[in-house]
C-alpha positions as CSV (number, residue, x, y, z in Angstrom):
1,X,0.0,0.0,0.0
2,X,2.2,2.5,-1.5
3,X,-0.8,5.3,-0.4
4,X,-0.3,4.7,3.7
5,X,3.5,5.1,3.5
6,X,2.9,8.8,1.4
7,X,0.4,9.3,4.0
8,X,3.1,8.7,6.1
9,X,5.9,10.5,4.4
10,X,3.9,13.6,4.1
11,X,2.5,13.8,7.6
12,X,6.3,13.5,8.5
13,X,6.8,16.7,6.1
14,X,3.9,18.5,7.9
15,X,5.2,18.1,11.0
16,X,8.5,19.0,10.6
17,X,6.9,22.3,8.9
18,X,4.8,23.0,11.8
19,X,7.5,22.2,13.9
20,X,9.6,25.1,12.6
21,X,6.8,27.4,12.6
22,X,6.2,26.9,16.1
23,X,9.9,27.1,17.1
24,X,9.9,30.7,15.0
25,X,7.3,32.0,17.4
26,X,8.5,30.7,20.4
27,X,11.5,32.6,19.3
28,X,9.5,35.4,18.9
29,X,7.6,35.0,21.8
30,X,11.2,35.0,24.0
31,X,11.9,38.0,22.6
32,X,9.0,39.8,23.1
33,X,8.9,38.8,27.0
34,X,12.4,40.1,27.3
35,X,11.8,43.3,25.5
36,X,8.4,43.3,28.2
37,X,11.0,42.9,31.1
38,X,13.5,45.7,29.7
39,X,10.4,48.0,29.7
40,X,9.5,47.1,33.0
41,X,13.3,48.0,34.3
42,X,13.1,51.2,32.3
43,X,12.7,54.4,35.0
44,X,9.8,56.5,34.8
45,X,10.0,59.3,32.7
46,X,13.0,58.0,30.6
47,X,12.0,58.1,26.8
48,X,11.0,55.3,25.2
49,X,10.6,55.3,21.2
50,X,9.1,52.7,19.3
51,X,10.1,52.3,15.2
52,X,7.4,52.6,12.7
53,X,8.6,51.9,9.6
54,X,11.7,53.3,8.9
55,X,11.6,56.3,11.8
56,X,11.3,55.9,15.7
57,X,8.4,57.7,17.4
58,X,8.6,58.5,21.1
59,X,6.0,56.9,22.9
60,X,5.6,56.8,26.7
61,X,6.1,53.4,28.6
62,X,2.7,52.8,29.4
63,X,1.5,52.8,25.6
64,X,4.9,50.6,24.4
65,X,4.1,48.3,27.3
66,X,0.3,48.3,26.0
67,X,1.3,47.4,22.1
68,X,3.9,44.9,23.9
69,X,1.0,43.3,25.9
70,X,-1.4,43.2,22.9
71,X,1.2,41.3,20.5
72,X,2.1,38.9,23.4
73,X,-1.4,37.6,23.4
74,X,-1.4,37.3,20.1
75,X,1.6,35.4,19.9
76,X,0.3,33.3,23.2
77,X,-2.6,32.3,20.9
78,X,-0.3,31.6,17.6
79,X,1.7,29.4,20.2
80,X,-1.2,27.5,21.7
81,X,-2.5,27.3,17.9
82,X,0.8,25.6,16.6
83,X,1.2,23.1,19.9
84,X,-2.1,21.8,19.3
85,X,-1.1,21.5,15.5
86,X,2.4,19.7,16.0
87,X,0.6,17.5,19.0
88,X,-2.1,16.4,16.5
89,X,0.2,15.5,13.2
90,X,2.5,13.7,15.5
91,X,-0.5,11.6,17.1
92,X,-1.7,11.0,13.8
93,X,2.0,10.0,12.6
94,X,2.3,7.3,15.3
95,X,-1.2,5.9,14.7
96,X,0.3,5.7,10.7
97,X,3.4,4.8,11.6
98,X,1.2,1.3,13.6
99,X,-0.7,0.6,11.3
100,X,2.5,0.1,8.7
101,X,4.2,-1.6,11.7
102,X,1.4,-4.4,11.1
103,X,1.9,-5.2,7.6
């Protein structure tokens, strides 16, 4: 059953994709905490500037802490969105990965 084992081959490709896209926004994720902590350690009333395109726009640390917050839940979710994705191509991998096992 030729069909099973490219099942097989490309739920292995799938997950290794997924796999990199999660580790990408984990990465992301890190960095964003860090960059949440730096702001936190930042005195008050020290300027802050955020870039917008190509030119940095002062910004107090209450509103860069707010953007900060905002994209960290929306990188939580991304996170949780991509575990769930890698956890369910891997479980359907092994059940694949039996059921050749048994021919």
């Amino acid at each position: 059953m030729a069909t099973n084992e490219e099942d097989y081959d490309m739920l292995r490709q799938q997950l290794q994709a997924e796999m990199a896209q999660k580790q990408t926004l984990q990465l992301q994720y890190n960095e964003l905490k860090r960059t949440l902590e730096d702001v936190d350690k930042t005195p008050e009333g020290e300027k802050l500037y955020e870039m917008v395109g190509q030119i940095l726009i002062s910004k107090t640390k209450e509103e860069i802490k707010t953007a900060l917050k905002e994209k960290e839940e929306i990188l939580e979710f991304r996170l949780k969105g991509a575990t769930k994705s890698v956890d369910e191509t891997t479980r359907r991998l092994q059940e694949l990965q039996k059921a050749l096992e048994k021919k």
